[in-house]
C-alpha positions as a printed Julia matrix, in Angstrom:
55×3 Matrix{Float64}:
 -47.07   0.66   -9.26
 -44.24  -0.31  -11.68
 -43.5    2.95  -12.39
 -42.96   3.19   -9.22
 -40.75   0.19   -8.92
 -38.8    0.86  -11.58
 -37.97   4.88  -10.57
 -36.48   2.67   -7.12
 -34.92   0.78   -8.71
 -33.31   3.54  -11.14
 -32.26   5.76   -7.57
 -30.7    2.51   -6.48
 -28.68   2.21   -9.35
 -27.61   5.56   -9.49
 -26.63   5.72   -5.9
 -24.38   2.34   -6.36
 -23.23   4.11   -9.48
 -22.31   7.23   -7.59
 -20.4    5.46   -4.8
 -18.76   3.3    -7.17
 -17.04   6.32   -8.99
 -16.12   7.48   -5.52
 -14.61   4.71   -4.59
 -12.7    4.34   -8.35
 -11.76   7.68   -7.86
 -10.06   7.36   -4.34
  -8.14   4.57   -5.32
  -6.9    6.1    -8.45
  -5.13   9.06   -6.32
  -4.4    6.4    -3.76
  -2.43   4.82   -6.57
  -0.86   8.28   -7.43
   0.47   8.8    -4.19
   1.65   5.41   -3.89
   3.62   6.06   -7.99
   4.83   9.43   -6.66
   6.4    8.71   -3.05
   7.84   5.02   -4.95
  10.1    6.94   -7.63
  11.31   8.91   -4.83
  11.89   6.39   -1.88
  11.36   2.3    -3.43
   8.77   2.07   -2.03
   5.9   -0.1    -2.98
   5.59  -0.33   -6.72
   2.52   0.36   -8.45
   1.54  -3.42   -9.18
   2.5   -4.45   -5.6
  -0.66  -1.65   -4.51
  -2.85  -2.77   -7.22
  -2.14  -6.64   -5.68
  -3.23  -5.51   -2.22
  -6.78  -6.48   -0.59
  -9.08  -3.72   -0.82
 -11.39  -3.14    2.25
C-alpha cells in the first residue's frame, strides 16, 4: 500500500516537474523575443517583462 502511495506520489511530482520546465522554458524565449524586438524598436526592456504578472 505505501509503495503504492509513494510511486503516486513520485508521478505527481514528476508531472509538476515536467510542466514546470515547460513553463520555465516558454518564458525564457518569451524573454528572448521580448530582448531581441527591444534592441531593435525600445520596446519593453527586459526587467520591465520580468516585472509583469504572469498568468
Amino acid at each position: 500500500m505505501t509503495d503504492v502511495k509513494s510511486q503516486q506520489k513520485a508521478d505527481r511530482l514528476k508531472a509538476a516537474l515536467k510542466e514546470n520546465l515547460k513553463r520555465r522554458k516558454a518564458q525564457a524565449r518569451g524573454r528572448q523575443a521580448v530582448k531581441v524586438s527591444g534592441n531593435e524598436s525600445g520596446s519593453l526592456s527586459v526587467s520591465a517583462e520580468r516585472d509583469k504578472p504572469s498568468d
